[in-house]
N, C-alpha and C positions, 0 to 999 in steps of 0.2 A: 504493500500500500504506500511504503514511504518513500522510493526508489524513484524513477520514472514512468512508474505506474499511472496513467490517466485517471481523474477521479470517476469520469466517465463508465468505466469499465468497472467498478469495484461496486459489486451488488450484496457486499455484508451487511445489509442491515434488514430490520422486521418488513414486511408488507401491512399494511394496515387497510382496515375496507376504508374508513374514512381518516381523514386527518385526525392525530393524534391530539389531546390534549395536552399541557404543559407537563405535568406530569406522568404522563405513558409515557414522553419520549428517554425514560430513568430505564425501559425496557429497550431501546437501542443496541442494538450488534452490531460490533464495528470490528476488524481484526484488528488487535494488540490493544483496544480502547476498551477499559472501564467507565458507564456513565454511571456518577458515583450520586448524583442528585441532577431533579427539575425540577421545580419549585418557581409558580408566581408572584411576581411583587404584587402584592393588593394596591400598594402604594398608584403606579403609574400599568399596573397588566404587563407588564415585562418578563416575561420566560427567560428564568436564567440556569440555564444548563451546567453544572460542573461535570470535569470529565479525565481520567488520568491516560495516559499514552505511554507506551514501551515498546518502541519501535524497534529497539535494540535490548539487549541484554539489559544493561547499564542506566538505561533510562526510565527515568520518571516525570512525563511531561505535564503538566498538570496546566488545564485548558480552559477558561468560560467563555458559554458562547449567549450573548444573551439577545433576543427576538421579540420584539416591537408584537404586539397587537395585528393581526392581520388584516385588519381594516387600516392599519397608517402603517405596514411596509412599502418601503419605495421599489421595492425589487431588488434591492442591492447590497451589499455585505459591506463591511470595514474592518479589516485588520489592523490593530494596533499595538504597537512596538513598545518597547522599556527603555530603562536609564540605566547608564552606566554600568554595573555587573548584578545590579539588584532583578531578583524574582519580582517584584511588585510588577500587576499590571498597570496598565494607567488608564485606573477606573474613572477618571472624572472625563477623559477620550472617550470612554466606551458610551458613558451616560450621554454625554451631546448627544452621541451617534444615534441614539438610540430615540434621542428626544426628537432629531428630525429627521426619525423613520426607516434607519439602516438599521439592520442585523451588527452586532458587534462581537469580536471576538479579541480574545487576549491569552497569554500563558504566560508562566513564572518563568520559562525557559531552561526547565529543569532542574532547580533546585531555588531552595526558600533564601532570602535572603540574601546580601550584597559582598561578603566575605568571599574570596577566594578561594579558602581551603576545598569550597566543593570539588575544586579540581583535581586536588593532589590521588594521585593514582588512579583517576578517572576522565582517562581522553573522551570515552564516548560521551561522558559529561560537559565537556571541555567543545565537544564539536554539537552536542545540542546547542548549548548557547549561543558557539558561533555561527550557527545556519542552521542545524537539522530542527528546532522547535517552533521557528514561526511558518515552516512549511509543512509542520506535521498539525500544528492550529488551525493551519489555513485549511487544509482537507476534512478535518473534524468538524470543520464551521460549517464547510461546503454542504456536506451530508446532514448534518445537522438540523439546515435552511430548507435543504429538499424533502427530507420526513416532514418538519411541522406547518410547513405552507405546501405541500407537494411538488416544489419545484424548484430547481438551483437559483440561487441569485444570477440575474439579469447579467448584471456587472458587479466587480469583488475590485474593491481600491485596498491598497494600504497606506497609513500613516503613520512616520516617527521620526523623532528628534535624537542628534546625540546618537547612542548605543542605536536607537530606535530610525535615525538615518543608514546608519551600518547596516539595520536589518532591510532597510526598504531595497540598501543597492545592491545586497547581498542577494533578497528575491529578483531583482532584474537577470542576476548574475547567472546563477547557480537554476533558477526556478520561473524561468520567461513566460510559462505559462498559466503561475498560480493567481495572479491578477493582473487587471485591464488597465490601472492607471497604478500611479509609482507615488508618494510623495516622500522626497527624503530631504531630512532637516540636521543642516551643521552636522553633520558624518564623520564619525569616528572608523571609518573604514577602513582607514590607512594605520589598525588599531599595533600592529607590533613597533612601528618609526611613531607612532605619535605617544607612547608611554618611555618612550627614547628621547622624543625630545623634552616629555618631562624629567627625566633624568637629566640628560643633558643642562638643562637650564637652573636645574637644583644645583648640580655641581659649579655650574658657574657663576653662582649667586652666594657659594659658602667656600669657605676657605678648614677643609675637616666637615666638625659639627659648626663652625660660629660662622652666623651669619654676616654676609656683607651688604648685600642688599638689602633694608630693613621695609616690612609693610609700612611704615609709619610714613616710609617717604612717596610711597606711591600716587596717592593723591594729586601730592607735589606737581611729579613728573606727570603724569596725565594732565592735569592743568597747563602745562608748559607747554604738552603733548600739540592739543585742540588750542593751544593758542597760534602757534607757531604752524597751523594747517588748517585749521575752517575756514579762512576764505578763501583755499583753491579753487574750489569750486564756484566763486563768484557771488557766494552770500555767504553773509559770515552770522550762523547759525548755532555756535555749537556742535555741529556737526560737519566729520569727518566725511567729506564722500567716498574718497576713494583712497587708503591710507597708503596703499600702492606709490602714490604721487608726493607721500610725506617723506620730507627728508631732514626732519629734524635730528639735530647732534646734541645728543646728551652732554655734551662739552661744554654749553653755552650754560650751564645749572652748578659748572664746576666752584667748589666752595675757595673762597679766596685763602690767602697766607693764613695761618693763624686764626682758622674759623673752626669752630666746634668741629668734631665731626659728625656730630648728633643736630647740628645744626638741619633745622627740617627745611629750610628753603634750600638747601642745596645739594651739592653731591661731590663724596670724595672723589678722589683719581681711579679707586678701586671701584668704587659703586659705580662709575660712569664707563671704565670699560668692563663691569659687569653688566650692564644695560645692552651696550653694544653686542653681547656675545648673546643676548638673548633676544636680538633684534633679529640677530645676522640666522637665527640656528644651529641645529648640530651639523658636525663636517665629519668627514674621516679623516685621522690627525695624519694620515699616511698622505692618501691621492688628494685631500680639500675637496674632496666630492661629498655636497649636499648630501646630508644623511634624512634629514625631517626640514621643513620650512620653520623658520621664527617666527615669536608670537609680534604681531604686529604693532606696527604703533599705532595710538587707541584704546591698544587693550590692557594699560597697566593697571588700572583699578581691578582687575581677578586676576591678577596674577597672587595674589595671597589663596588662592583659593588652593594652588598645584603645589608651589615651586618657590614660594617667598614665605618665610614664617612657620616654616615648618621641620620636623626636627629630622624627615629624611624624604627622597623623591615622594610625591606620587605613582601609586600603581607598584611599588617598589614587591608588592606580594605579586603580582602580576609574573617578576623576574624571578621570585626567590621559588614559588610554588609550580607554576607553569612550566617555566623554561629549564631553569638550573636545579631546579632540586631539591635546591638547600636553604631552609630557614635562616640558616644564618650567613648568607650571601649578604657581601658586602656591595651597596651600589658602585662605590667607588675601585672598585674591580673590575666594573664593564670597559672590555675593548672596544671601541668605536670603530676598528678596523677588521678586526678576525670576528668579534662573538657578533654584529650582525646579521648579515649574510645569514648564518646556521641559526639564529632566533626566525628571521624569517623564514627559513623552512622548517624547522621544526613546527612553529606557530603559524603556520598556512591556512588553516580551519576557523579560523579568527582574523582574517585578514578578505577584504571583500576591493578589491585593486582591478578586477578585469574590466579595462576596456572595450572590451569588444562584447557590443549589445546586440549583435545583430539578432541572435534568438527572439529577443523583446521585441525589437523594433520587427519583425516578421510575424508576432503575433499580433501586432498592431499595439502597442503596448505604448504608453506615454508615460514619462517620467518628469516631475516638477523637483523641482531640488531647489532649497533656500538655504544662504549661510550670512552670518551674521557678519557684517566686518570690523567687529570689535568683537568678535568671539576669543576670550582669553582661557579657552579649554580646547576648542579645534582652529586651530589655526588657519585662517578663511583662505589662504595660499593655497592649502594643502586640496580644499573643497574646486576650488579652480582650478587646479592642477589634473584633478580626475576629471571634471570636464571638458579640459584642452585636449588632453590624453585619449578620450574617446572620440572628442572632434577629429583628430588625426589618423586614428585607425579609424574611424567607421567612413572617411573622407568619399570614400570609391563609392557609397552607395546612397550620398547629397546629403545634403544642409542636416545636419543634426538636430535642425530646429521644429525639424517636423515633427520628432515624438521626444525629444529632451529639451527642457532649457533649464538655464541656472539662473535664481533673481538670487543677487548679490544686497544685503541690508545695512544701507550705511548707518555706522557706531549702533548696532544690535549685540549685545553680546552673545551668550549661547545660549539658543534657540527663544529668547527673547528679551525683554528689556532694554534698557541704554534711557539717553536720551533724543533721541529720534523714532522716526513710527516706526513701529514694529509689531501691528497688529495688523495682520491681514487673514484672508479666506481662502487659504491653500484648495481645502475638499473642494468647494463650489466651482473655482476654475479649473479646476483637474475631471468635475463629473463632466461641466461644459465641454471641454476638450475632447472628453473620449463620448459623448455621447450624441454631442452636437456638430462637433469638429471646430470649435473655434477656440484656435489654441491661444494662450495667455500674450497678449502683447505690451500689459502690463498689470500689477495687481494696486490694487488700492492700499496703503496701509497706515494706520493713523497712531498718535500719540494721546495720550490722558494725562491728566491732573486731577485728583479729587474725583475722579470718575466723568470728568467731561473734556470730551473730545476737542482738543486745541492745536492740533496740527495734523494736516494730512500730508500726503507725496507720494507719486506710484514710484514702484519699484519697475525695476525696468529688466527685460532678458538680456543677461552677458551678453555679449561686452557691453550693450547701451547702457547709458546713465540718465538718471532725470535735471536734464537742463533746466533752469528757470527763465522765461521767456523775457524777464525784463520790466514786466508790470503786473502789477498786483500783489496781495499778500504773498510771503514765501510759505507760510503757514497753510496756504489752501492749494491741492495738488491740480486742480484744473489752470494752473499757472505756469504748470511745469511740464516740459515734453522729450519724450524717450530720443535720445540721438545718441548715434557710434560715436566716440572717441576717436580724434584724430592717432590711423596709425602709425 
């Protein structure tokens, strides 16, 4: 059933004379699936199915699929993605979905909780999480949908941020057939070089255990940051448009003769070319070949979140349990030139890199991809990078824009926030897209204060940016218009 089996073909489940109640569907046969409960919310009629999966030996998938009232489904399903390494589904995804009219589905991705350890001595575990769970969810949904309405969903989209972008482009990848539309948000895809350059940038920020780079000054430097680059773009907004075009030197922050070095307006000699190495990325100390992209400028304010203020890398159990073995792996061990390379293949199964969509794109498949560009967790380079990289292999068979684009979100950091808009309606132009055929030429996204909307601006499809046209508020996006960047 899990392989490349069509769902189509897979007839283990009851016959029933009529459609099942919420509760008969707890009587469901499924190969390798336990429906462990069905049970309706009285609350809103919501049928929410629990369901465990053992596709493999090793596994324990654990699934909900929950199903709208048959008088307000839309015909359509939503797959929804997780965070970071945690089992949590993300039930407050599921509940929208739900509220206007999809079937929803979600899974822990094979084990409870956000702790690593589930991996140690457990690859099959280790590769549900990186691919085989949201495509063993995604079939359990399928069938699910077709017992309690008698028919497959119409169209099946998925949605996620983060870990939950990994999973979206990992389904393109690996699973081109398991839904119709794509949406993948700030993408930790690139997940064995992007816990590398949180290493990387820990080590460059301490000297041992003692910190150089203090959180206290970041603020600071971000301040400096969006001084010294919001008007590139031709208003000066607080916002970063394109931080690609910033070229500020931490140098210009350097504390004079005899100034504190705690001093918070400035920066020692070490702090500022600590800044520098975390601007620039990891390198291999051998060849200087780019090992991971730097976190951009823009995004100093989370940088406390990975790699400033903290007493060793992020993801650091990522290398100790995963990779090497050994609990008591020291970070500052890692070879930047030999232990690469073999991390990336060992950790393959976790890594979602393939350009080549043609699979997708042949099943008529659309993919929306949004990254923040003040995301100080995926570094928004890195999210571009995978879309130039597909641009050039998929070249031979036209414009990539027919079923992929990327909207790039100036100063968003990951997967939302900042202060720039950064709310928009991913699903709706993705259903348009694959339903109507009118692909996104740009999205709406707006800003809050106190819950009232005070700034709009479309987002525009890579490479375009939103020019402002020269009159009227900059605040209201019908003032602003999608154009290419001079190449």
């Amino acid at each position: 059933m899990f392989g490349k089996l069509a769902i189509g073909v897979f007839t283990g489940v009851l016959a029933f004379a009529a459609p099942p109640t919420c509760e008969e569907l707890v009587s469901l046969t499924m190969q390798d699936i336990s429906i462990t409960s069905a049970a309706r919310d009285t609350a809103g009629g919501i049928c929410r199915v629990k369901a465990i999966a053992r596709p493999v030996a090793d596994s324990e998938i654990h699934v909900e699929v929950w199903l709208p009232p048959a008088a307000t489904w839309n015909g359509k399903l939503l797959g929804t993605g997780n965070g970071g390494y945690s089992g949590s589904m993300s039930l407050p995804t599921m509940e929208s979905a739900v509220k206007t009219g999809y079937a929803a589905v979600g899974s822990d991705t094979g084990h409870p909780g956000g702790d690593l350890k589930f991996g140690i001595g457990h690859p099959e575990k280790i590769a549900d999480w990186g691919y085989r769970a949201i495509h063993v969810m995604t079939e359990v949904a399928k069938l699910t949908v077709r017992n309690y309405y008698g028919r497959f969903p119409g169209k099946a989209y998925f949605t996620g941020c983060s870990t939950g972008g990994q999973q979206a482009l990992t389904e393109a990848q690996r699973y081109p057939a398991d839904y119709d539309g794509i949406i993948a948000g700030d993408p930790g895809n690139n997940r064995v070089r992007l816990n590398a350059g949180f290493l990387w940038s820990w080590l460059e920020t301490h000297e041992g255990v003692t910190e150089i780079l203090t959180a206290a000054k970041l603020q600071m430097l971000n301040r400096a940051v969006v001084n010294s680059c919001d008007a590139n773009d031709g208003v000066k907004d607080g916002i970063i448009d394109d931080p690609r075009r910033c070229k500020f030197d931490p140098a210009t922050l350097l504390c004079k003769a005899g100034s504190d070095a705690n001093d918070a307006a400035c920066l020692t000699a070490s702090q500022v070319s600590a800044v520098r190495k975390v601007y620039d990325g990891a390198r291999n100390p051998r060849t200087k070949e780019q090992v991971f992209p730097g976190w951009i400028r823009g995004s100093e304010t989370g940088w406390g979140g990975y790699f400033v203020g903290h007493a060793e890398p992020a993801r650091t159990d990522f290398w100790r349990y995963w990779v090497f073995g050994d609990p008591k792996w020291d970070p500052a061990s890692f070879d930047f030139d030999k232990d690469m390379a073999w991390s990336d293949s060992k950790m393959a199964a976790v890594v979602a890199n393939d350009a080549d969509l043609s699979a997708f794109r042949r099943n008529n498949g659309k993919l929306l991809m949004y990254h923040g560009f003040a995301d100080p967790v995926v570094p928004p380079e890195d999210g571009i990078g995978y879309y130039e990289a597909a641009e050039k292999v998929m070249k031979a068979g036209g414009d990539i824009r027919g079923f992929f684009r990327l909207f790039m979100v100036p100063s968003m950091g990951h997967c939302n926030g900042g202060p720039g808009p950064s709310t928009f309606d991913t699903l709706a132009a993705l259903d348009a897209w694959v339903t109507r055929g009118t692909a996104p030429d740009s999205l709406l996204a707006s800003h809050s204060t106190a819950g009232k909307v005070d700034r709009t601006r479309p987002l525009c499809p890579y490479p375009a940016v939103a020019k402002w046209n020269g009159t009227g508020s900059t605040d209201e996006a019908g003032n602003f218009s999608c154009v290419n960047p001079p190449r």
